[in-house]
C-alpha positions in Angstrom: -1.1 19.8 18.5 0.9 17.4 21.2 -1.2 14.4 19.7 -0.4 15.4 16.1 2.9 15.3 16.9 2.8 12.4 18.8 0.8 10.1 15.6 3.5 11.8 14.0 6.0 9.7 16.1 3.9 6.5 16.5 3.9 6.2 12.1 7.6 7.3 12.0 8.0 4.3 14.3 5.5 1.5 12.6 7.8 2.9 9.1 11.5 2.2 11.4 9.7 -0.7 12.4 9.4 -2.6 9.2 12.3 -0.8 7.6 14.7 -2.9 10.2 12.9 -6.3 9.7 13.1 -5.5 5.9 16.8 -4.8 6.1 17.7 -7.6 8.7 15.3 -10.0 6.3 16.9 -9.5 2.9 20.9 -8.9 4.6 20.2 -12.6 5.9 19.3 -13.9 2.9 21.0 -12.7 0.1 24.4 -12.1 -1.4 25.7 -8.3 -2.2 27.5 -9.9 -5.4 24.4 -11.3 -6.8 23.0 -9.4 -9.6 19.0 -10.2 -8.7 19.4 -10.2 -4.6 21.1 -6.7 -5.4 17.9 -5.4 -7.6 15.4 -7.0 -4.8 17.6 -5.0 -2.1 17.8 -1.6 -4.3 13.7 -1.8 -4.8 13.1 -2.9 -0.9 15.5 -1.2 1.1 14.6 2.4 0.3 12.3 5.4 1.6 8.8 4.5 0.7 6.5 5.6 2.5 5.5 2.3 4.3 1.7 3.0 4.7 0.9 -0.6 4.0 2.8 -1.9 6.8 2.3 0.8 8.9 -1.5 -0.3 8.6 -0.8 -3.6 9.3 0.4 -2.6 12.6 -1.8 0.3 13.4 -4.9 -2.1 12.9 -3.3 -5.3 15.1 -2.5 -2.6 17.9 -6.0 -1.1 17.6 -8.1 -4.3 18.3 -5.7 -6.8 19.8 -6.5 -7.6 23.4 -3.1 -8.6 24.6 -0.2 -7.9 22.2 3.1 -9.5 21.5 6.1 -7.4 20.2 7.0 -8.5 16.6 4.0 -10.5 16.2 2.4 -8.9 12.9 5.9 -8.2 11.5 6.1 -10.8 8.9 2.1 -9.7 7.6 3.6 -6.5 7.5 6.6 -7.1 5.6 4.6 -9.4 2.9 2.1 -6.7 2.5 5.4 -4.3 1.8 6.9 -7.0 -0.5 3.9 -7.4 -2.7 3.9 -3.6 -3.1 7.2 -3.4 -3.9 6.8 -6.5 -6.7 3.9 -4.3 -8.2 5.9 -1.3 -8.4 8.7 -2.7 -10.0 6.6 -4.7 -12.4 4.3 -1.3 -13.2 7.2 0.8 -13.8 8.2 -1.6 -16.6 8.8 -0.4 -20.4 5.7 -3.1 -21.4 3.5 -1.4 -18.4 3.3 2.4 -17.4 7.4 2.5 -18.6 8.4 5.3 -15.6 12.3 6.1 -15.2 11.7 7.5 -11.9 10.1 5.9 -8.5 10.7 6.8 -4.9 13.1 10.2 -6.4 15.7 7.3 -7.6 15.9 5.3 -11.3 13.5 2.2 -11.7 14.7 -0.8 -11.0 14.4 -1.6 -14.6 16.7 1.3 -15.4 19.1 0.6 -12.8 19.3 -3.0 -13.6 17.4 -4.1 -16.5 13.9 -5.7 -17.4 14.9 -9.3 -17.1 16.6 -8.6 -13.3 13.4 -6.6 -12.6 10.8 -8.8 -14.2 12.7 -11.2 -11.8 13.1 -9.2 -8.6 9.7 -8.8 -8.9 8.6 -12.4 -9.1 11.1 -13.3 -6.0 9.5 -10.2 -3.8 5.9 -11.8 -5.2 6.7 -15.8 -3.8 8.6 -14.1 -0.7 5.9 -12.7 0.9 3.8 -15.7 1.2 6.9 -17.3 2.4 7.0 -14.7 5.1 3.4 -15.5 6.2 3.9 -19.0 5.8 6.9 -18.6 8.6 4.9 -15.9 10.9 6.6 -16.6 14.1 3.2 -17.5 16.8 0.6 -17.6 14.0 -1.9 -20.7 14.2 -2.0 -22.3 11.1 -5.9 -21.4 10.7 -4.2 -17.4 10.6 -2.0 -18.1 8.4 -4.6 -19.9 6.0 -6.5 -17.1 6.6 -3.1 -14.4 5.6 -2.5 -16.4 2.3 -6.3 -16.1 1.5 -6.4 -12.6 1.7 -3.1 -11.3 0.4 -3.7 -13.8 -2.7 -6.8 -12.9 -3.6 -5.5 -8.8 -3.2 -3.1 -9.1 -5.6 -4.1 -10.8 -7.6 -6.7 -11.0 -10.7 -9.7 -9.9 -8.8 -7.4 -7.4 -7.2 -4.1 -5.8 -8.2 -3.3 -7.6 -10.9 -7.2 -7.1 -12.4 -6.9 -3.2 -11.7 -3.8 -2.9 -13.6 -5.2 -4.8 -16.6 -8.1 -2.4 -16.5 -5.8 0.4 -16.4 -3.8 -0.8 -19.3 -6.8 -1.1 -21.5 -7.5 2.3 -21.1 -11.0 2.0 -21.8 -12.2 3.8 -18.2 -14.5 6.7 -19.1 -17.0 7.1 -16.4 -16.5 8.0 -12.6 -17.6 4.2 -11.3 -15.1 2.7 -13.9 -12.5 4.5 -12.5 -13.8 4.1 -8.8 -13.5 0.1 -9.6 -10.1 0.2 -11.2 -8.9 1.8 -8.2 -10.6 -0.5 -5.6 -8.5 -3.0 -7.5 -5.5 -1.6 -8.6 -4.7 0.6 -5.1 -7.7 0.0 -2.7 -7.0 -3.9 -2.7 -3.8 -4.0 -1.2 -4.4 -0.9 1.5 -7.6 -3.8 2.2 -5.4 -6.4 2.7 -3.1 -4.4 5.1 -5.9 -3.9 7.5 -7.2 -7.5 7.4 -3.9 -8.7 8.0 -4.1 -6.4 10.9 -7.4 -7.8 12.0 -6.3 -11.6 11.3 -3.6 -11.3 13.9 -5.7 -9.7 16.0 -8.4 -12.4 15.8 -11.2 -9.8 15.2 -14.7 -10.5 14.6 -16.5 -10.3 11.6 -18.5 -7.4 12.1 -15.1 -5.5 12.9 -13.6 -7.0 9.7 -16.4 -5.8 7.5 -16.3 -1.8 8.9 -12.2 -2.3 8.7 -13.1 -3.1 4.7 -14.9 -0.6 3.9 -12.8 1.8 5.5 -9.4 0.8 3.7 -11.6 1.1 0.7 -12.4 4.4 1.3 -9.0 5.2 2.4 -7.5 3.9 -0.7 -9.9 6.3 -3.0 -8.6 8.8 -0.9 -5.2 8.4 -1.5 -5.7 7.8 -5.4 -7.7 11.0 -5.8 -4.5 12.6 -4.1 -2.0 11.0 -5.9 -3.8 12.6 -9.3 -4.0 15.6 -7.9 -0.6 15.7 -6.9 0.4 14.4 -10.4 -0.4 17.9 -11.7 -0.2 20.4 -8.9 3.5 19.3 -7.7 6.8 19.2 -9.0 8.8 15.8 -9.8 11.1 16.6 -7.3 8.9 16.7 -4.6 6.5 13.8 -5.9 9.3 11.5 -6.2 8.3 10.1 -9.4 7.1 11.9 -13.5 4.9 14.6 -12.6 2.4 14.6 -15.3 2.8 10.9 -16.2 -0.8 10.6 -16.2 -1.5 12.7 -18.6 1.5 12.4 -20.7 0.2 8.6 -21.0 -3.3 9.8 -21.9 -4.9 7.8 -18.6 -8.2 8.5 -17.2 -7.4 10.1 -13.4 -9.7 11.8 -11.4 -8.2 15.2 -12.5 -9.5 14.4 -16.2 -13.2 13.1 -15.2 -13.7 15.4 -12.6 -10.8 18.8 -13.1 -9.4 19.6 -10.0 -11.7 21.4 -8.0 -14.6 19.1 -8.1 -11.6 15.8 -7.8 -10.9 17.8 -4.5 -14.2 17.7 -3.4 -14.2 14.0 -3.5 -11.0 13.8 -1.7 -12.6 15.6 1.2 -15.8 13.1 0.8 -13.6 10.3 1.3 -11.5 11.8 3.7 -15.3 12.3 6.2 -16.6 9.1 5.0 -13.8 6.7 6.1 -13.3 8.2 9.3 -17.3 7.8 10.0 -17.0 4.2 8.9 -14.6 3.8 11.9 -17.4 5.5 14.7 -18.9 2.1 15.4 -15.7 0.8 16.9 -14.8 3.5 19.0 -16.6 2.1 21.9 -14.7 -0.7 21.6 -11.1 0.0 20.3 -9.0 3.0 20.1 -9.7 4.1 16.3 -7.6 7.7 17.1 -4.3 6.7 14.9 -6.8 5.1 11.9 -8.7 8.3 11.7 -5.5 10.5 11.8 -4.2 8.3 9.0 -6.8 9.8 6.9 -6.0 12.7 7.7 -2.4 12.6 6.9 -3.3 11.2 3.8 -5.8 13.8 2.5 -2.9 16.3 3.3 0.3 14.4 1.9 2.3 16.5 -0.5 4.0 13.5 -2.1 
C-alpha cells in the first residue's frame, strides 16, 4: 500500500511538473488581451490528466544513467501541446462536434471555430518549436524528437486515425485495433520515445518501450468506451454516451461490455510483460503501475 501511495505522489508530481512549465511557457509568451493567446491558454492551462508528459518523464527517469533536472521538459510539454491541438481540433462542429471537454465548454464553444481552428494550429507549430529549443539536447536528439512526434501525429498517426474514425466505416475488431493504434496509441508511443531519446536508449529498449505504449494505449481506449457508458458526464468530464449517440464503432459495440472488459484486462497483463525484459536493467516499477492506474481510472 505505501508504494501505491507513493506512485501515487511520483505521477501527481511528473503532472505539477509540466503543469508549471506549461503555465510559465504560455504566461511568457502571450498577451491576456489577445483573443487567440487567451483560447491557447483556456485549452492548455487546465486539469487534464497529463499522462502524455507524465510518460515522457517516467520513461527518461527509468533508463537514463545520469539525469539532469528539467532536461525532458520541453519533449514533455510538446507531446502535451500536440494533445491539446488534437483535442481542440476533434471537438470541432466539422469533427466529433462535443460541447464538453475536461468538465468545462470546448474551446470552440467558449471562443469560436475560427479562434479554435487557430489555437489549435499555434499549439500544433509550438511544440516542434519547443523541441527545436530543448535546453542540453544534441541536435542528432532533436532530429530524432521532430522525427518522431511528426510522424505520431500526423497522417500515418493521429491525424490518419481520426480520418478513419470519421469515415465510420470500422466494423471488425482489427479495424478498430488500427484506428486506435493511430488515433490514441500513436501519441502515448511518441511520449515514451521521447522518453527514450533523451535518455539515449538502445534500440532493443526502444522497440519493447513501442510495443508497450501500444499496448497501453488499447488499454486506455478500451476504458475510455467503457467509461463512455458505465459513468456519468459529470464524473467523465466530457458527453457520456457520445459514442453512441454519434453511431461510432467502440469496443462496447463490437465486443458489449463484458467481453470489451476482458480485453482491457488482456492488455492490461500484456503490456506490463512486455516490460519484464528490462527489469534487469532499469527500474520498470512506475511503467507497470501506470498500467495499472489506467486499467482502474474512473474518468
Amino acid at each position: 500500500m505505501t508504494k501505491r501511495i507513493d506512485f501515487e505522489q511520483q505521477l501527481s508530481d511528473k503532472a505539477d511538473r509540466v503543469n508549471k512549465a506549461l503555465h510559465r511557457h504560455f504566461a511568457s509568451s502571450t498577451d491576456d488581451i489577445h483573443r487567440l493567446d487567451a483560447a491557447i491558454r483556456y485549452a492548455v492551462l487546465d486539469a487534464g490528466k497529463r499522462l502524455r508528459p507524465s510518460l515522457v518523464y517516467a520513461v527518461y527517469e527509468a533508463l537514463a544513467s545520469s539525469q539532469r533536472a528539467g532536461l525532458v521538459t520541453h519533449f514533455a510539454m510538446a507531446v502535451e501541446c500536440i494533445h491539446c491541438y488534437s483535442l481542440i481540433h476533434d471537438d470541432l462542429p466539422d469533427m466529433d462536434d462535443d460541447a464538453l471537454r475536461r468538465g468545462k465548454p470546448t474551446t470552440h464553444i467558449a471562443f469560436d471555430s475560427a479562434t479554435a481552428i487557430l489555437a489549435g494550429d499555434a499549439l500544433q507549430a509550438e511544440a516542434f518549436n519547443l523541441i527545436a529549443t530543448a535546453p542540453e539536447m544534441s541536435d542528432s536528439q532533436k532530429i530524432s524528437a521532430v522525427s518522431c512526434l511528426s510522424q505520431s501525429a500526423g497522417k500515418s498517426g493521429m491525424v490518419g486515425g481520426q480520418q478513419i474514425d470519421m469515415n465510420q466505416q470500422v466494423n471488425t475488431l482489427s479495424e478498430l485495433e488500427h484506428m486506435h493504434n493511430s488515433k490514441t496509441g500513436a501519441l502515448i508511443t511518441a511520449a515514451c520515445e521521447l522518453g527514450a531519446i533523451a535518455a539515449e536508449a538502445d534500440n532493443q529498449t526502444l522497440t519493447i518501450l513501442r510495443t508497450y505504449s501500444q499496448q497501453l494505449g488499447l488499454l486506455f481506449q478500451i476504458k475510455d468506451d467503457l467509461l463512455d457508458v458505465l459513468t456519468n458526464t459529470e464524473i467523465l468530464g466530457k458527453q457520456q454516451g457520445a459514442d453512441a449517440l454519434a453511431g461510432k464503432a467502440t469496443y462496447v459495440s463490437l465486443l458489449g461490455v463484458e467481453t470489451a472488459q476482458k480485453q482491457a484486462e488482456f492488455y492490461q497483463n500484456a503490456s506490463k510483460e512486455t516490460l519484464r525484459p528490462l527489469a534487469g536493467r532499469y527500474d520498470i516499477e512506475f511503467l507497470c503501475w501506470l498500467v495499472d492506474k489506467t486499467a482502474n481510472r474512473n474518468h
